[in-house]
Jmol script that loads the backbone (N, CA, C; Angstrom):
load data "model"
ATOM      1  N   UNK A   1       5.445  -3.513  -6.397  1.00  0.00           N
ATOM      2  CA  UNK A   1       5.936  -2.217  -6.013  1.00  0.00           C
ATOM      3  C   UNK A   1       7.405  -2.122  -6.383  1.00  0.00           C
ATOM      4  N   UNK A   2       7.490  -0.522  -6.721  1.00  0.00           N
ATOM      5  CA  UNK A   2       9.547  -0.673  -7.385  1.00  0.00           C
ATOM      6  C   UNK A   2      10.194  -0.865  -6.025  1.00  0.00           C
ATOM      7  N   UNK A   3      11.224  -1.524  -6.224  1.00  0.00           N
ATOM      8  CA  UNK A   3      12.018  -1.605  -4.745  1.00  0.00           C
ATOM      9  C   UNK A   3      13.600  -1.349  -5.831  1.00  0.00           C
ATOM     10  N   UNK A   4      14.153  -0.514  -4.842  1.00  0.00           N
ATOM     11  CA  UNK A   4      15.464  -0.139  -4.989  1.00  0.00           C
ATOM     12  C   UNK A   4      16.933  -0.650  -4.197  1.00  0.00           C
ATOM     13  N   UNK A   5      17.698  -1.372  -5.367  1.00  0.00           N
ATOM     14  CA  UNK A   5      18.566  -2.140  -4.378  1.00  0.00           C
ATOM     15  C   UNK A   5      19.807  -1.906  -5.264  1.00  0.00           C
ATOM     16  N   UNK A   6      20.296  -1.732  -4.222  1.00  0.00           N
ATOM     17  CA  UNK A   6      21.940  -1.204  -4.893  1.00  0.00           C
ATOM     18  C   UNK A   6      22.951  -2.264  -4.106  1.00  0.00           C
ATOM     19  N   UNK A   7      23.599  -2.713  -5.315  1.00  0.00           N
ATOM     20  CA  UNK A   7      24.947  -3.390  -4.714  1.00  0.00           C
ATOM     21  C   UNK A   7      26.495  -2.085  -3.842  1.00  0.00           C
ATOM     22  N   UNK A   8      25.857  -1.019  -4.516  1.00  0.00           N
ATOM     23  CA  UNK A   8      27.277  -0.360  -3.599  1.00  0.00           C
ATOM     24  C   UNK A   8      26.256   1.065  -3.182  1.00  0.00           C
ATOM     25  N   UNK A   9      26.794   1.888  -2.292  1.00  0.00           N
ATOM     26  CA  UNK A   9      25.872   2.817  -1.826  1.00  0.00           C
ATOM     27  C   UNK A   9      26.207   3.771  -3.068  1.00  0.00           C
ATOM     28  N   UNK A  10      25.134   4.648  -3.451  1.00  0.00           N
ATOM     29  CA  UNK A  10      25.456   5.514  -4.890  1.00  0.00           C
ATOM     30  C   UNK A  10      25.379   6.474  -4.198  1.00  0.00           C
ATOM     31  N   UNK A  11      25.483   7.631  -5.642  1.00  0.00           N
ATOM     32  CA  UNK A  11      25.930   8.790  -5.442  1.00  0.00           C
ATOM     33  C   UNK A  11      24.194   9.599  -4.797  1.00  0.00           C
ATOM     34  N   UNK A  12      23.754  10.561  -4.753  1.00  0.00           N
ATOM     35  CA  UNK A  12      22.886  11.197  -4.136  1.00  0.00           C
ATOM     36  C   UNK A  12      22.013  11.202  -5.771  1.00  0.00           C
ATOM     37  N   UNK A  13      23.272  12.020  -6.510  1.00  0.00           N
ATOM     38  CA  UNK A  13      22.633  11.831  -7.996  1.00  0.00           C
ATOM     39  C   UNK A  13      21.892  10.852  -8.490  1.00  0.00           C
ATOM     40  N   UNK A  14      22.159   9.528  -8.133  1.00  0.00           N
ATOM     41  CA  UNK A  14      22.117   8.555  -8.989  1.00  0.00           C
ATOM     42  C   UNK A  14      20.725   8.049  -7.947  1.00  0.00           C
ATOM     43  N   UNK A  15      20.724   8.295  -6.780  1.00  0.00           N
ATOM     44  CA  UNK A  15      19.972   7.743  -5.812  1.00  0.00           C
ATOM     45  C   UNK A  15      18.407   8.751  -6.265  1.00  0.00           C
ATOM     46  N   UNK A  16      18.778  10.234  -6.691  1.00  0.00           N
ATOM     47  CA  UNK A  16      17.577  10.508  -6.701  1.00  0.00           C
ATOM     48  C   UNK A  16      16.738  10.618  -8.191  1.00  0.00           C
ATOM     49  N   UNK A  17      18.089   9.648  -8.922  1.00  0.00           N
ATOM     50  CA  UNK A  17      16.954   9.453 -10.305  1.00  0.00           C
ATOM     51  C   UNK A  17      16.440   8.374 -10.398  1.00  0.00           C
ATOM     52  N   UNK A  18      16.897   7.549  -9.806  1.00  0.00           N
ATOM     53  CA  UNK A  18      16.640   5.547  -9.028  1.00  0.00           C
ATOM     54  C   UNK A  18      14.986   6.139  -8.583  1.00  0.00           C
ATOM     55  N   UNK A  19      15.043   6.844  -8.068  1.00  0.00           N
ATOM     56  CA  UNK A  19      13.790   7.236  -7.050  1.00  0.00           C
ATOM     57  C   UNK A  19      12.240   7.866  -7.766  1.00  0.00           C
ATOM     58  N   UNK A  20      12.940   9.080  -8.635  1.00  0.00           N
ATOM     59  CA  UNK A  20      12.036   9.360  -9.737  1.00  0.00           C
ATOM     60  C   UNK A  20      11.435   8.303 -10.824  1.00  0.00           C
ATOM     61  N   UNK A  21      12.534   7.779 -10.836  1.00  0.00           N
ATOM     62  CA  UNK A  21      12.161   6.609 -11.650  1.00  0.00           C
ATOM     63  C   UNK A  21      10.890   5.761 -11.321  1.00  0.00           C
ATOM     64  N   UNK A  22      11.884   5.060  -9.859  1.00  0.00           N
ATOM     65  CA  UNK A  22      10.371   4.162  -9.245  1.00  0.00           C
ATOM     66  C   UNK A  22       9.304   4.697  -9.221  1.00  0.00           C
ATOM     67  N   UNK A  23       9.458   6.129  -9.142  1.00  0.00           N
ATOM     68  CA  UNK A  23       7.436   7.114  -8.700  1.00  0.00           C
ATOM     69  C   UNK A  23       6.986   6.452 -10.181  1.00  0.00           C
ATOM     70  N   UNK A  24       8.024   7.008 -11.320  1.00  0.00           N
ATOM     71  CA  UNK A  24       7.391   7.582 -12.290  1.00  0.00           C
ATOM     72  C   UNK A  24       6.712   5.836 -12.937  1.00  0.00           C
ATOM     73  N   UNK A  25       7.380   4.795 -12.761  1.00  0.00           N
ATOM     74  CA  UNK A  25       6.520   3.213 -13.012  1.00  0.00           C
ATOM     75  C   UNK A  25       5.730   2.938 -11.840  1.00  0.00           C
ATOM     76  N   UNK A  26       5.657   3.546 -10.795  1.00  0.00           N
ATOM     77  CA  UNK A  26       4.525   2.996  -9.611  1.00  0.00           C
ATOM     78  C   UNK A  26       3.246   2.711 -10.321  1.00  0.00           C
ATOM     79  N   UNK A  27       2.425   1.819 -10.118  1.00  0.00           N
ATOM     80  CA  UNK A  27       0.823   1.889 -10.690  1.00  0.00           C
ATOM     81  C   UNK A  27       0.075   1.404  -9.057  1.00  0.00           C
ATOM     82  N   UNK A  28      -0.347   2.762  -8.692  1.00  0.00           N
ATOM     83  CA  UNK A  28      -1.208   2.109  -7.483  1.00  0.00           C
ATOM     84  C   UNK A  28      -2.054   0.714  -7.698  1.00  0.00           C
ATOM     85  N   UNK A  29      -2.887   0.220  -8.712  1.00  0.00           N
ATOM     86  CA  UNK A  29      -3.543  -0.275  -8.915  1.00  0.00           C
ATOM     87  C   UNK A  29      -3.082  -1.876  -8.672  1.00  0.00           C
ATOM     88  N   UNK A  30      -1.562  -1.977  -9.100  1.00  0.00           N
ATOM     89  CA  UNK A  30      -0.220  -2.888  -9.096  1.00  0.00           C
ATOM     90  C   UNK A  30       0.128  -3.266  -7.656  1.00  0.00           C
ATOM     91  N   UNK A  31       0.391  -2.215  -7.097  1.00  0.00           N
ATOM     92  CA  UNK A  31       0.778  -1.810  -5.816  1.00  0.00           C
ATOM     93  C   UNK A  31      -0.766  -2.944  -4.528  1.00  0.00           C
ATOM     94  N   UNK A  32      -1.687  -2.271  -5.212  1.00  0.00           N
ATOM     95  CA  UNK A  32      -2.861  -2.712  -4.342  1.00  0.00           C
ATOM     96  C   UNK A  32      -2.625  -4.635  -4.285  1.00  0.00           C
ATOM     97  N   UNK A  33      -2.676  -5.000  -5.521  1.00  0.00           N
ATOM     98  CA  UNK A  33      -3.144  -6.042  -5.786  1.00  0.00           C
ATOM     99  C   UNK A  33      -1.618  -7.124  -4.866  1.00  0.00           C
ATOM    100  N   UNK A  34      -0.653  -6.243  -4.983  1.00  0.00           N
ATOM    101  CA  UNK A  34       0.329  -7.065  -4.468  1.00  0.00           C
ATOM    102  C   UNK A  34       0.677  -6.779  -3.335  1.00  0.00           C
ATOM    103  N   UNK A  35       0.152  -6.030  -2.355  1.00  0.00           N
ATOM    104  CA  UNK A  35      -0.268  -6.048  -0.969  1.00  0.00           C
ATOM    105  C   UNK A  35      -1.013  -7.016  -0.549  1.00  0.00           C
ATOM    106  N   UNK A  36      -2.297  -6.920  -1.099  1.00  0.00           N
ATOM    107  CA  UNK A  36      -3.340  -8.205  -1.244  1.00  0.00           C
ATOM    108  C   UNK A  36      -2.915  -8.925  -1.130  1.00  0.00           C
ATOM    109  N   UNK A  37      -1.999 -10.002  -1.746  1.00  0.00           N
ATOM    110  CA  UNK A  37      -1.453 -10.716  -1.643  1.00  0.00           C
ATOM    111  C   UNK A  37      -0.634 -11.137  -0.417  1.00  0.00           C
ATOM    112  N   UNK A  38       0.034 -10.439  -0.180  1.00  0.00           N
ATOM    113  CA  UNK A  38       0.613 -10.264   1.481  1.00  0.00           C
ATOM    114  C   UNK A  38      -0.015 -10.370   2.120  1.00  0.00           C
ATOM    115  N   UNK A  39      -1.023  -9.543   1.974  1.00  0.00           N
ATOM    116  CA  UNK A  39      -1.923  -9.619   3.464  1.00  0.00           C
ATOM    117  C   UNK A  39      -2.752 -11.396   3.602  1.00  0.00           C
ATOM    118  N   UNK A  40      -2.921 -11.707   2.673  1.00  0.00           N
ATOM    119  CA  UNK A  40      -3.822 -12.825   2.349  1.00  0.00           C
ATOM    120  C   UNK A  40      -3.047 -14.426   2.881  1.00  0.00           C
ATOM    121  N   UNK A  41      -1.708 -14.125   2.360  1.00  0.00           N
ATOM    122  CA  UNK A  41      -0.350 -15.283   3.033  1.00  0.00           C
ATOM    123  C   UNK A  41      -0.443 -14.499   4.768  1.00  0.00           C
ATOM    124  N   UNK A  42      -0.630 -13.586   5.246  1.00  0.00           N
ATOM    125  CA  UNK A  42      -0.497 -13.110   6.560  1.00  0.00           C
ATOM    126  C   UNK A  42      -1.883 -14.100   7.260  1.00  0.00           C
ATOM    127  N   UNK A  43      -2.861 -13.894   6.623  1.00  0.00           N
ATOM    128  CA  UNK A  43      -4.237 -14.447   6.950  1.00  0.00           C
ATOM    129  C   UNK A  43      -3.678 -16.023   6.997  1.00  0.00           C
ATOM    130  N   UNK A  44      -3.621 -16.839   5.803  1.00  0.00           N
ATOM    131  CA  UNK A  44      -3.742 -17.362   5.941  1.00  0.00           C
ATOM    132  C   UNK A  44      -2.704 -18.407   7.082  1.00  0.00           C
ATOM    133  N   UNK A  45      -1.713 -17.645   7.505  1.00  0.00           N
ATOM    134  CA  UNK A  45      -0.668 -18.207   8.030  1.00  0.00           C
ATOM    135  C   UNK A  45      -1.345 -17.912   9.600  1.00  0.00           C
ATOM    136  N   UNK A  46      -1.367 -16.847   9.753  1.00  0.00           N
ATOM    137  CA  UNK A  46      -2.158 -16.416  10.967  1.00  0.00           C
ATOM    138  C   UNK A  46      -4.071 -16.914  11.692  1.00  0.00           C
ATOM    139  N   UNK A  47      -4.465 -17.151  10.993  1.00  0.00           N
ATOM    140  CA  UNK A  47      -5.628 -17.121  10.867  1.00  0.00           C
ATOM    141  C   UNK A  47      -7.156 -16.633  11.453  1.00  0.00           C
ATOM    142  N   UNK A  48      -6.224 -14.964  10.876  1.00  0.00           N
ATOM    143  CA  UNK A  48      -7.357 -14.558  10.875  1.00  0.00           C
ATOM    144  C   UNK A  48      -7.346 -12.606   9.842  1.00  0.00           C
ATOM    145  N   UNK A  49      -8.308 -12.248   9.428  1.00  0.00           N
ATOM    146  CA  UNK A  49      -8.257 -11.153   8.955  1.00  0.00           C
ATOM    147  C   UNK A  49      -7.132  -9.807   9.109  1.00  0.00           C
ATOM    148  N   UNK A  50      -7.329  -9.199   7.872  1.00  0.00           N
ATOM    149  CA  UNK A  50      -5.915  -8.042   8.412  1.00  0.00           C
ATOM    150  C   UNK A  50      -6.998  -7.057   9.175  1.00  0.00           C
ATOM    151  N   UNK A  51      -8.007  -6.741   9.160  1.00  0.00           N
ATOM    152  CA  UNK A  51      -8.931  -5.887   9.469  1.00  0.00           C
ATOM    153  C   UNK A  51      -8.725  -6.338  11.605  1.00  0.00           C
ATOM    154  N   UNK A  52      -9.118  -7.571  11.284  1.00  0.00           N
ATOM    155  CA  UNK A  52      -9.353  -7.828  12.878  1.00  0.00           C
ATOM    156  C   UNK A  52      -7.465  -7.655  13.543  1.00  0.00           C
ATOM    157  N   UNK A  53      -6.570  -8.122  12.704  1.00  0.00           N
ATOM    158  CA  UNK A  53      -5.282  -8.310  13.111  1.00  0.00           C
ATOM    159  C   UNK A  53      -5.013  -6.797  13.373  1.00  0.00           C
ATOM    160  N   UNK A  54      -4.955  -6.336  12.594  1.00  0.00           N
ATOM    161  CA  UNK A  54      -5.171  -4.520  12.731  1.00  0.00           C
ATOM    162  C   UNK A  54      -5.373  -3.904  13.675  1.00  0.00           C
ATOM    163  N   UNK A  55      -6.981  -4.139  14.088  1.00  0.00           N
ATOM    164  CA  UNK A  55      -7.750  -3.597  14.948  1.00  0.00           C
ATOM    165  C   UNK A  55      -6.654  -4.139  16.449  1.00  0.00           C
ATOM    166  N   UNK A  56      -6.872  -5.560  16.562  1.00  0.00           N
ATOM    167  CA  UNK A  56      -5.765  -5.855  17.931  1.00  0.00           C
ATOM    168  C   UNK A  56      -4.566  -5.277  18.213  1.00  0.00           C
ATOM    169  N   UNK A  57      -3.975  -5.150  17.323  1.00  0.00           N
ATOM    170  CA  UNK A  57      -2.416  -4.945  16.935  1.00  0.00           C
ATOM    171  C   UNK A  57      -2.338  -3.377  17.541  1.00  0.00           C
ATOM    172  N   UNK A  58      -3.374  -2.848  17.025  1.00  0.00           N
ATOM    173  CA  UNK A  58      -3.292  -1.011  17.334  1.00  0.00           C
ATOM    174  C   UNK A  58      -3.543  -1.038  18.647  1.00  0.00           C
ATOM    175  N   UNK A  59      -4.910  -1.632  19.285  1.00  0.00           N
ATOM    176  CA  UNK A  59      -5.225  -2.371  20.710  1.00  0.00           C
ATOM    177  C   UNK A  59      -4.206  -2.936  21.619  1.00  0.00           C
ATOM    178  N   UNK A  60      -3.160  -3.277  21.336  1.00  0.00           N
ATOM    179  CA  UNK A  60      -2.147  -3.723  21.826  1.00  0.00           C
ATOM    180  C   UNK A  60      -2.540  -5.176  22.601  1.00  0.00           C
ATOM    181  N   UNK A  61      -3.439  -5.855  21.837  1.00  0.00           N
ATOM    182  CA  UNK A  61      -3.670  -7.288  23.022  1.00  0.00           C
ATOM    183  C   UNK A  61      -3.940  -8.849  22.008  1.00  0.00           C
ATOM    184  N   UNK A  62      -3.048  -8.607  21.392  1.00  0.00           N
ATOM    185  CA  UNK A  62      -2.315  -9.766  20.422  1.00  0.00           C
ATOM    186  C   UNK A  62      -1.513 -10.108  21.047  1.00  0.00           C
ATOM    187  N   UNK A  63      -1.425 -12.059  21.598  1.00  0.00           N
ATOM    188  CA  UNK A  63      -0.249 -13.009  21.785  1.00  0.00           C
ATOM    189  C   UNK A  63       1.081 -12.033  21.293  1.00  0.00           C
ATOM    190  N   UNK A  64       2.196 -12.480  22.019  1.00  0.00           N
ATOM    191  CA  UNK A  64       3.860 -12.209  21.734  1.00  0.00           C
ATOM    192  C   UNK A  64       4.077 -12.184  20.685  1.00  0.00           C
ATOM    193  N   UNK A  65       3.583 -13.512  19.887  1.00  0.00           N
ATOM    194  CA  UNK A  65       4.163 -13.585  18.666  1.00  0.00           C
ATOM    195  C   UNK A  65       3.850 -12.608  17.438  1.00  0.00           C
ATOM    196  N   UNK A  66       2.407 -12.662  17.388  1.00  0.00           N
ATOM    197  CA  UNK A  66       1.531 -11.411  16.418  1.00  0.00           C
ATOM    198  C   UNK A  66       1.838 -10.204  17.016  1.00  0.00           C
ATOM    199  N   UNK A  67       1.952  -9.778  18.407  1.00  0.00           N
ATOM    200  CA  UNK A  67       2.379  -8.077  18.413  1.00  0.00           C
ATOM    201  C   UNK A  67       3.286  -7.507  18.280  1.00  0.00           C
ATOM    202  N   UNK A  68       4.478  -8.470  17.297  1.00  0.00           N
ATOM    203  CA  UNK A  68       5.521  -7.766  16.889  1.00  0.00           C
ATOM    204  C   UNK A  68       5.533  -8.364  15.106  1.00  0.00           C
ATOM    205  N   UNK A  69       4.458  -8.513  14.872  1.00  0.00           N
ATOM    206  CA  UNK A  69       4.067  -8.458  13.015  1.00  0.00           C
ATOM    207  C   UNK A  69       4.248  -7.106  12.665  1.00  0.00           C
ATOM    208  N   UNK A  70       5.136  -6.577  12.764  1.00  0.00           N
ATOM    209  CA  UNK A  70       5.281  -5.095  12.028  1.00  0.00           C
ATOM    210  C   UNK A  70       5.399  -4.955  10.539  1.00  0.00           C
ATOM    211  N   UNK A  71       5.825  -5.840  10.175  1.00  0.00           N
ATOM    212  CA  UNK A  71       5.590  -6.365   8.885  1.00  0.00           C
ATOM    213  C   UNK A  71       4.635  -6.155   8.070  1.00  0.00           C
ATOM    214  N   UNK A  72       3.086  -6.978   8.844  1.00  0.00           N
ATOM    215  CA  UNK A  72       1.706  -7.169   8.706  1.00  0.00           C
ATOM    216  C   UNK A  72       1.381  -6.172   8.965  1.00  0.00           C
ATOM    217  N   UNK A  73       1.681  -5.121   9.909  1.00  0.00           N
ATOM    218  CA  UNK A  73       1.074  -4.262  10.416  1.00  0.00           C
ATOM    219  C   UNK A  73       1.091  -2.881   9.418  1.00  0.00           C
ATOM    220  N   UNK A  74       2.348  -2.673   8.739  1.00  0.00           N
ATOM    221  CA  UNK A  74       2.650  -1.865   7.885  1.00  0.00           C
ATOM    222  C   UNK A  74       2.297  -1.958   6.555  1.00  0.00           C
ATOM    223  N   UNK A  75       1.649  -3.229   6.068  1.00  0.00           N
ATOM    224  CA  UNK A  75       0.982  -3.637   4.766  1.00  0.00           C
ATOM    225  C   UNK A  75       0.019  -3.424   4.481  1.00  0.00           C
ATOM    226  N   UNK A  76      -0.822  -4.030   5.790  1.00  0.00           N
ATOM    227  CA  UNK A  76      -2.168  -3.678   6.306  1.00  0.00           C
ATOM    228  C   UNK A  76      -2.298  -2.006   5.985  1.00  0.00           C
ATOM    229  N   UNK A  77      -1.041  -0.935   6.844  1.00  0.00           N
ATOM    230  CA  UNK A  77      -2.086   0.482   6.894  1.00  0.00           C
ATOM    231  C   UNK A  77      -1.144   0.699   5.558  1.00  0.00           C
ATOM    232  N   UNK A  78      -0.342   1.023   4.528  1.00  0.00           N
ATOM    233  CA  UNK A  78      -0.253   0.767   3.346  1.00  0.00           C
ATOM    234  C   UNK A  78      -1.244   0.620   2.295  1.00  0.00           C
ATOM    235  N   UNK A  79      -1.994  -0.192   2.658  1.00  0.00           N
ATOM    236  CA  UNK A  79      -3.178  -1.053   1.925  1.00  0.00           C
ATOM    237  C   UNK A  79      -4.417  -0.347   1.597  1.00  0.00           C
ATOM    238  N   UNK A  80      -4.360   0.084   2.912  1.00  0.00           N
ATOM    239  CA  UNK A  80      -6.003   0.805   3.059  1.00  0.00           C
ATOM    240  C   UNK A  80      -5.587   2.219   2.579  1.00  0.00           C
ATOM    241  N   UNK A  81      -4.395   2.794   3.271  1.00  0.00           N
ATOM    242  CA  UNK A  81      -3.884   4.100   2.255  1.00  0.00           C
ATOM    243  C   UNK A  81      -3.972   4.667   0.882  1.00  0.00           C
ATOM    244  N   UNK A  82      -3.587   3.211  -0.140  1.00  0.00           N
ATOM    245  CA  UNK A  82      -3.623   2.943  -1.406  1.00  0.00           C
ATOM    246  C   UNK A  82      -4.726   3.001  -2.015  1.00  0.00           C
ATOM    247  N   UNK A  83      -5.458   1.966  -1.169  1.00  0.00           N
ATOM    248  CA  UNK A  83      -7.264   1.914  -1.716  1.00  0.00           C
ATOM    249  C   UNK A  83      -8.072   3.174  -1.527  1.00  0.00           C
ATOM    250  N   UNK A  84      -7.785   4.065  -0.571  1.00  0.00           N
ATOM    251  CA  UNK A  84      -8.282   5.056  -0.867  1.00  0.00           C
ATOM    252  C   UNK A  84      -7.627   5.959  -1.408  1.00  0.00           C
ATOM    253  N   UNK A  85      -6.814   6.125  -1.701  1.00  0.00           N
ATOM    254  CA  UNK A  85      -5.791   6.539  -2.733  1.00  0.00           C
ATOM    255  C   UNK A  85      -6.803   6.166  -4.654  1.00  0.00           C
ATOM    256  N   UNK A  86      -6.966   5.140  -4.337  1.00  0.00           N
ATOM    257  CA  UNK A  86      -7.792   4.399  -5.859  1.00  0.00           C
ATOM    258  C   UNK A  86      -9.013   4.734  -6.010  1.00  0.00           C
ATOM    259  N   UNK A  87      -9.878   4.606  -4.572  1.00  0.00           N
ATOM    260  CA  UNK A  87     -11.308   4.625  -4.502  1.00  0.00           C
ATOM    261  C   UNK A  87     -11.261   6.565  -4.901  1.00  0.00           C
ATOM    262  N   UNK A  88     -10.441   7.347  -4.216  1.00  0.00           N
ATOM    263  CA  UNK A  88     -10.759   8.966  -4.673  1.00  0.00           C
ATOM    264  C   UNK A  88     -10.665   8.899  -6.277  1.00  0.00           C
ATOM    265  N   UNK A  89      -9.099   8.486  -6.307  1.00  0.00           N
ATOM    266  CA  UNK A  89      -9.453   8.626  -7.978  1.00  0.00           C
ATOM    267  C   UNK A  89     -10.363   8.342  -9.298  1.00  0.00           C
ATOM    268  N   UNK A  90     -10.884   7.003  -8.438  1.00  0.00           N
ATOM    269  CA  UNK A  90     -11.879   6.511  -9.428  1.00  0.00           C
ATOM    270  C   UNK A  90     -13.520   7.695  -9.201  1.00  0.00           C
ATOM    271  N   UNK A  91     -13.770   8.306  -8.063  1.00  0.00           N
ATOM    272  CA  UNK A  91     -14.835   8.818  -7.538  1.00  0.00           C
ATOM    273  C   UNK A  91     -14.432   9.796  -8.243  1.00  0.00           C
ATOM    274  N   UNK A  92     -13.308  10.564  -8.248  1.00  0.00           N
ATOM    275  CA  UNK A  92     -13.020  11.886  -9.298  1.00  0.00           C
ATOM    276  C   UNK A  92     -13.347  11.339 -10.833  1.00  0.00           C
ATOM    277  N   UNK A  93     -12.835  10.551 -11.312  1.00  0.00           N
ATOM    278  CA  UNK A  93     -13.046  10.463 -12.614  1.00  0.00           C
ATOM    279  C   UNK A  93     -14.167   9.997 -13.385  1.00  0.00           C
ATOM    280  N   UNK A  94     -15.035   9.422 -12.057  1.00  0.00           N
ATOM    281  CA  UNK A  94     -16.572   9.105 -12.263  1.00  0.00           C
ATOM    282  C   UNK A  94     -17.403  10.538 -12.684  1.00  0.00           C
ATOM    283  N   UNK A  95     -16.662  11.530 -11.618  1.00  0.00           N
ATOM    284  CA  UNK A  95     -17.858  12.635 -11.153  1.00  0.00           C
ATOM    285  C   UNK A  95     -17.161  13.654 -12.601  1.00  0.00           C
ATOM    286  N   UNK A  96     -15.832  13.678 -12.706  1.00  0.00           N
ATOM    287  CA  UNK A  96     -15.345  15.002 -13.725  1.00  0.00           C
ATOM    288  C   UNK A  96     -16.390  14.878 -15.108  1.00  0.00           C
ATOM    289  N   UNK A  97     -16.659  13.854 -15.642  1.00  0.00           N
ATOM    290  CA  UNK A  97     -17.304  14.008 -17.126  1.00  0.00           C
ATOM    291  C   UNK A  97     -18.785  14.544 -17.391  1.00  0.00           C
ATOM    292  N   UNK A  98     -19.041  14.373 -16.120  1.00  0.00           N
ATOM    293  CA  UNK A  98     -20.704  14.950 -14.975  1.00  0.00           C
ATOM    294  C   UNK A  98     -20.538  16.708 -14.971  1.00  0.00           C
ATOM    295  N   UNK A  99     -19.294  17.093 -14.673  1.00  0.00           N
ATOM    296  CA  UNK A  99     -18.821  17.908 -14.399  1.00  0.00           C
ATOM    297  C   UNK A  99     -18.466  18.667 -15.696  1.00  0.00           C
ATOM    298  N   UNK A 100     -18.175  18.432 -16.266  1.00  0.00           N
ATOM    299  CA  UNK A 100     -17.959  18.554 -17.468  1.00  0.00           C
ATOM    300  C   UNK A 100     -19.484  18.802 -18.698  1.00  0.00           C
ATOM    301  N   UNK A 101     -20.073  18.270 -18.402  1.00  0.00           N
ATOM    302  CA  UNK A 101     -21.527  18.105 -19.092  1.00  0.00           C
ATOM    303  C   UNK A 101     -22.279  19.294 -18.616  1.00  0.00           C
ATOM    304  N   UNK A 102     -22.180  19.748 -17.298  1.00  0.00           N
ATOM    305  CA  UNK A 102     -22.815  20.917 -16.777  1.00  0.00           C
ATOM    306  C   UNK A 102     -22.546  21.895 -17.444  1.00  0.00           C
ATOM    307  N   UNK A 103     -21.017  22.168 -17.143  1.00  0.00           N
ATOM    308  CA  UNK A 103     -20.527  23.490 -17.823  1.00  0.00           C
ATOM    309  C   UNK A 103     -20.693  23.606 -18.960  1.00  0.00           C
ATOM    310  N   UNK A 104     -21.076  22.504 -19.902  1.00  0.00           N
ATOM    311  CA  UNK A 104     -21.090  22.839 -21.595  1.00  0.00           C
ATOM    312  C   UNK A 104     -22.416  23.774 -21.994  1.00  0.00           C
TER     313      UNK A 104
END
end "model"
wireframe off; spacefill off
backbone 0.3
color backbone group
């Protein structure tokens, strides 16, 4: 994912072409896979699923230490955001050429 880091605070200008920028190289697909990853060092450090860690975490009845993974917690709903973010697009671009075939 682009991350934006400035050694001195910039101008507004400069901050909102830094920004366009990052949209304009984002690749959800990029994005997914390196969440994954996070979440997977979270698992394995933790041990146990982001799904179940999730589910507790929102539940509020995770040990001290895990109910302040905000970290985990924000990757996790990130994650699933993204994927369906991917899963629509791919379901649109499955169905448009279908779509397309009708109208001809």
């Amino acid at each position: 994912m682009p991350e934006l880091i400035f050694d001195i605070l910039p101008s507004s200008e400069e901050f909102r072409r830094a920004v366009a920028q990052s949209i304009a190289m984002a690749n959800p697909v990029d994005d997914l896979l390196e969440l994954a990853g996070r979440l997977r060092e979270y698992e394995g450090k933790y041990g146990m699923s982001s799904a179940e860690f999730y589910r507790r975490y929102q539940a509020g009845v995770l040990d001290d230490e895990l109910q302040h993974c905000v970290e985990w917690a924000a990757a996790y709903d990130l994650f699933v955001k993204i994927r369906r973010l991917v899963e629509a697009s791919l379901m649109r671009a499955a169905i448009q050429p279908e779509l397309s075939e009708v109208t001809v």
